[in-house]
N, C-alpha and C positions, 0 to 999 in steps of 0.2 A: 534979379535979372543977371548979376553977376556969376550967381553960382548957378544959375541953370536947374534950379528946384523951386517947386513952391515953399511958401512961408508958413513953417510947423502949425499946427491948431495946439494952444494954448490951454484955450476957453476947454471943460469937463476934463473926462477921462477915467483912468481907473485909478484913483487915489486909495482904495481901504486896502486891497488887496494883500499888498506886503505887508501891513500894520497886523492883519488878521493871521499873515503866517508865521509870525513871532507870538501871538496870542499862541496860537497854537503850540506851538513850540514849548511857550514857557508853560500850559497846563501838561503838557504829557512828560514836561521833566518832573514836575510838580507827583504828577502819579506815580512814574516809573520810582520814585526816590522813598517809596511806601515801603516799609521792612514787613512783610508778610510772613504767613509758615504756608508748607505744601500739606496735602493732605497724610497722615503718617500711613495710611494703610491703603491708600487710593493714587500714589504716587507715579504707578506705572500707567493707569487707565487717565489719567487726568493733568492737566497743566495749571491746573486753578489755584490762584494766591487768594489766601484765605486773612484778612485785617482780624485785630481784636473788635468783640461784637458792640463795644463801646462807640464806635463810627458810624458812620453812613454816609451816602451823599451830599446829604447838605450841610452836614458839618467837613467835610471835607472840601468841599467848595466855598464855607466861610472860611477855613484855615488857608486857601490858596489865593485870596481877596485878600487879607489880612497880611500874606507874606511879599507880595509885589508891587508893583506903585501904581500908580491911579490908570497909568494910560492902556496895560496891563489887566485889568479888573476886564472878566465876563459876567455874563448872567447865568444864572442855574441851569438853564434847556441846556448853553452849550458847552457847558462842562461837564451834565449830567449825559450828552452825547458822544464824548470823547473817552468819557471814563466808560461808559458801557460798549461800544464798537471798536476801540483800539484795545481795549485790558481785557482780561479773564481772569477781575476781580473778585470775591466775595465777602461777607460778613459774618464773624463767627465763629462756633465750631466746623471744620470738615464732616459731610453728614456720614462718612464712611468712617469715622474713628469717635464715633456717641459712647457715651459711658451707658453701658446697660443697667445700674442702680438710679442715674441722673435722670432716662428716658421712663425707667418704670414710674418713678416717683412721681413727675412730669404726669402723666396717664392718671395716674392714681390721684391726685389733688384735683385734678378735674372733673371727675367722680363722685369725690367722696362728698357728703352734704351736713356733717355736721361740724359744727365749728372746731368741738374738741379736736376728732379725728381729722381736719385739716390742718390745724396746728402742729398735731403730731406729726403727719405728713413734711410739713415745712423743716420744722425742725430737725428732722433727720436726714433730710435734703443737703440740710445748712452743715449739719454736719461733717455730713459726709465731702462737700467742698472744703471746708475748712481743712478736713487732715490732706488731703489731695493739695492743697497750697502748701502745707508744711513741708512735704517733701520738696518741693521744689524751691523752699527758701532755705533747706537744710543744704538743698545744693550751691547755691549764691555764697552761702558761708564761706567765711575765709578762716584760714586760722598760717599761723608763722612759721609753726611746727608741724604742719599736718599736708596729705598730698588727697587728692581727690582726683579719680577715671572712671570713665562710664562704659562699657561694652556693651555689647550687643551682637546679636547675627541678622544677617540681611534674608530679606527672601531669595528665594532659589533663583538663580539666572540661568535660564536655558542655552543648551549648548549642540548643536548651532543655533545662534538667531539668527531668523531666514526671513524674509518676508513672504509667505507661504503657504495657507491655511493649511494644507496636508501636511507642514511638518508639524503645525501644531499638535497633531492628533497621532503623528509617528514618537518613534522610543525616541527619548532625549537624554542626553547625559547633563547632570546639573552639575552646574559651579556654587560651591557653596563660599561665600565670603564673613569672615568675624571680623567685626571693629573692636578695637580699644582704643580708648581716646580723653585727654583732659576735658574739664568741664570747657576751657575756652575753644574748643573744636582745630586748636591751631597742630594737634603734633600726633592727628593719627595716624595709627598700624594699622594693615590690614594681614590676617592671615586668610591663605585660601589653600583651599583643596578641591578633589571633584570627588564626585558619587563614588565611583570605584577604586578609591582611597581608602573611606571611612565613610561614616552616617553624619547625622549631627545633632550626638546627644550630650551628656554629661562630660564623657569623656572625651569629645574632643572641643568641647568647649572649656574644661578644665586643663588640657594640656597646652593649648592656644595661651590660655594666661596665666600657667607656668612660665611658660616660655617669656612669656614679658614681663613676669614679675623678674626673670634671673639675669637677662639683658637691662635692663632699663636700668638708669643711673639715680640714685633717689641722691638726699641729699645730705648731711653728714646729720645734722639737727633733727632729723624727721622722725615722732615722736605714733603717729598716729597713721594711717592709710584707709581714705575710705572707698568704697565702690557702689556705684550707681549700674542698676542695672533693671530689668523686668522682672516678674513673679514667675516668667515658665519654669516649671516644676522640671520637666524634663533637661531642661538646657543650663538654666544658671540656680537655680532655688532648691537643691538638693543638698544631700549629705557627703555626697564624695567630691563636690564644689567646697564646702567646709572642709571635708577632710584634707584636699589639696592643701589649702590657706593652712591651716593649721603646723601640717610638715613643715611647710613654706617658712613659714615666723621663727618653729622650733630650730631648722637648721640652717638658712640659709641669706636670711631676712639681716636686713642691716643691724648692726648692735644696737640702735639708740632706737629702734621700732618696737614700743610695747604694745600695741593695739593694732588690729584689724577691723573697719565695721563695712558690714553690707547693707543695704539699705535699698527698700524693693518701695516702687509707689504704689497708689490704688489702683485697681484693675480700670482700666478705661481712660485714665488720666497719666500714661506712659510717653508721652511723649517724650525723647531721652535727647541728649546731645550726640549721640553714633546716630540717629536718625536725620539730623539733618546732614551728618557727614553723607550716608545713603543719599538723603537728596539729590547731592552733589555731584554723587556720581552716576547717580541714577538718569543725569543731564545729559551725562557725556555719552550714556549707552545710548539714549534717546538719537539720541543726532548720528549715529551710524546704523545703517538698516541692514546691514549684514554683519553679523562677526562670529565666524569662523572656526577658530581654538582660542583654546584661554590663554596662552601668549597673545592675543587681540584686548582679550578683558583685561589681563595682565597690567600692558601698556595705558588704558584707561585710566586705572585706579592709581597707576605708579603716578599720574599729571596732578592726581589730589595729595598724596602722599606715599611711603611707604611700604611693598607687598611683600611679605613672608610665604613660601608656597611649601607646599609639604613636601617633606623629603630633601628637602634642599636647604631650606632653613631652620627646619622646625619637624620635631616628631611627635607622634600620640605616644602617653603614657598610660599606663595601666593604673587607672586608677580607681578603680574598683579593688582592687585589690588591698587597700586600705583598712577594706570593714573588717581583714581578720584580724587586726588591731585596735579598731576604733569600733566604738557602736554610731548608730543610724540617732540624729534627733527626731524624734520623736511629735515635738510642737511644731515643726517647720515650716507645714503649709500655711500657718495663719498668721507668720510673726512677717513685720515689717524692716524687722533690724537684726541683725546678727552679729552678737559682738562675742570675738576673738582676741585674749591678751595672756602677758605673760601673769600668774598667781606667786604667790611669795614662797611658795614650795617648787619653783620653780618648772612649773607646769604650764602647758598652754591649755586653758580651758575655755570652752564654750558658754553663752547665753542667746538666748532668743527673748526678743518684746515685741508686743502685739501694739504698742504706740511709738509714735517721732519723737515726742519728748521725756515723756515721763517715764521713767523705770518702773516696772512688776517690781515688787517685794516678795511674792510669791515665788518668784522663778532664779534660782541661783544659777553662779556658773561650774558647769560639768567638768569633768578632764575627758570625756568620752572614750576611756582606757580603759579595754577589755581584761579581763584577770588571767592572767595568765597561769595555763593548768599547768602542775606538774608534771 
């Protein structure tokens, strides 16, 4: 009577309400906090975070029960609802980056009907994983004296991006981007040119990491230098990509540097560490729908690290012109390693291995020195 209002209703009301928007809360930090990869070849068409296929739902939902306290705890419908309507999670491999020996074989065991020949099947399966992890534990390696980078080249970025079907189908000029980068992805370069620069073959994927091999600071102890990269034959898995390195070490290479190794994975099983650098930036092109000139792309890629542009910081060398000194290897398409080092004749000679760990005995190392006529 004093205040001139009725006396509040006590009795029900809406009690769960706020309790339920802290549940919520706490599973979608729970999910968001998932370390996933993107798809490496399907990056541009798709946003989808892809978990190890070790998971799933419900063990994902007993690990978020497990990690909260009691008043915290949902049941599986509404975690299994938050995780499929909030994410654009999945399980697995990315089905746009399958190894084409892992799917045949896959096919093939479900086929075949006799025990032998499924065994055999298995086993080569098994195989063929097992060397595809080697590479990637040969990259986790550390060593005291030793430095490890991975390169790579991006796919082509169209120049304009418009939002515009007809320009998709009109002439575009392409931006071409190369990464080099440590294995921990903290201290990438980016060199870039466009279409009416150059191409992007051998040669300016080896003058790209000239260019970084003669800038870059190594360290006084560094004994060894390895590189991580793809099998394209055209781009990094060539002779005049060797011949580079080779010069590289002979003249200009730090003193205490006696070795060179290159080191390609299996076909299908590439995922590199310059690919998730791509991711990266792949994010930031995403989120602007128009760009313009490559001073726009430019600007992008400088927020993740680094950009060398042609002509300005950096030139193509002729580096074809090599082979009237050096001969061509011969073994290259099928060897997994490339080793490069000073010989006691003071020479830099070549080897090529078809395995990660174990050395050919078969296969010596060359000086790849042409005889010079008189």
């Amino acid at each position: 009577m004093k205040a001139g209002s009725g006396i509040s209703e006590n009795r029900g009301g809406d009690r769960r309400s706020q309790k339920n928007v802290e549940k919520r809360k706490k599973v979608k930090a729970f999910i968001a906090s998932l370390k996933g990869q993107e798809s490496h070849y399907g990056r541009a068409k798709s946003k989808r975070i892809y978990l190890s296929a070790e998971y799933n739902i419900t063990i994902l939902h007993r690990l978020y029960n497990d990690s909260v306290e009691e008043s915290y705890k949902v049941n599986y419908k509404y975690f299994s609802r938050i995780f499929s309507n909030d994410f654009n999670i999945g399980f697995g491999t990315p089905a746009t980056d399958v190894c084409g020996f892992c799917t045949r074989h896959l096919n093939l065991l479900s086929m075949v009907n006799g025990q032998r020949e499924k065994q055999t099947v298995i086993t080569n399966l098994r195989v063929h994983k097992l060397r595809a992890k080697q590479f990637f534990k040969m990259m986790k390696e550390k060593s005291g004296d030793g430095m490890a980078f991975c390169f790579d080249l991006q796919q082509v970025q169209p120049l304009p991006k418009v939002p515009i079907s007809e320009a998709f189908y009109a002439q575009q000029l392409s931006l071409y981007v190369f990464c080099i980068t440590d294995i921990t992805c903290k201290r990438p370069i980016f060199y870039s040119w466009l279409e009416h620069q150059a191409g992007r073959g051998a040669t300016e994927v080896g003058s790209a990491l000239y260019d970084f091999l003669r800038k870059a600071e190594f360290p006084k102890n560094l004994k060894e230098l390895t590189l991580f990269s793809d099998g394209c034959g055209g781009q990094n898995k060539n002779s005049h990509i060797v011949h580079m390195l080779m010069m590289w070490l002979h003249k200009e290479a730090p003193k205490g540097l006696q070795s060179i190794r290159m080191v390609f994975p299996i076909r299908g099983h590439s995922y590199l560490p310059a690919d998730r650098i791509f991711g990266r930036c792949e994010k930031l092109i995403r989120s602007h729908i128009t760009l313009k000139s490559p001073e726009k792309y430019w600007e992008l890629y400088s927020q993740v690290r680094l950009v060398r542009k042609l002509g300005t910081d950096w030139k193509i060398y002729d580096l074809k012109s090599a082979l009237s000194t050096f001969k061509k290897i011969e073994t290259i398409s099928h060897a997994k390693r490339i080793l490069i080092k000073w010989t006691s004749k003071q020479h830099v000679a070549v080897k090529t291995e078809t395995f990660y760990r174990n050395d050919d005995e078969n296969t010596k190392y060359l000086t790849l020195l042409k005889k010079q006529e008189d």
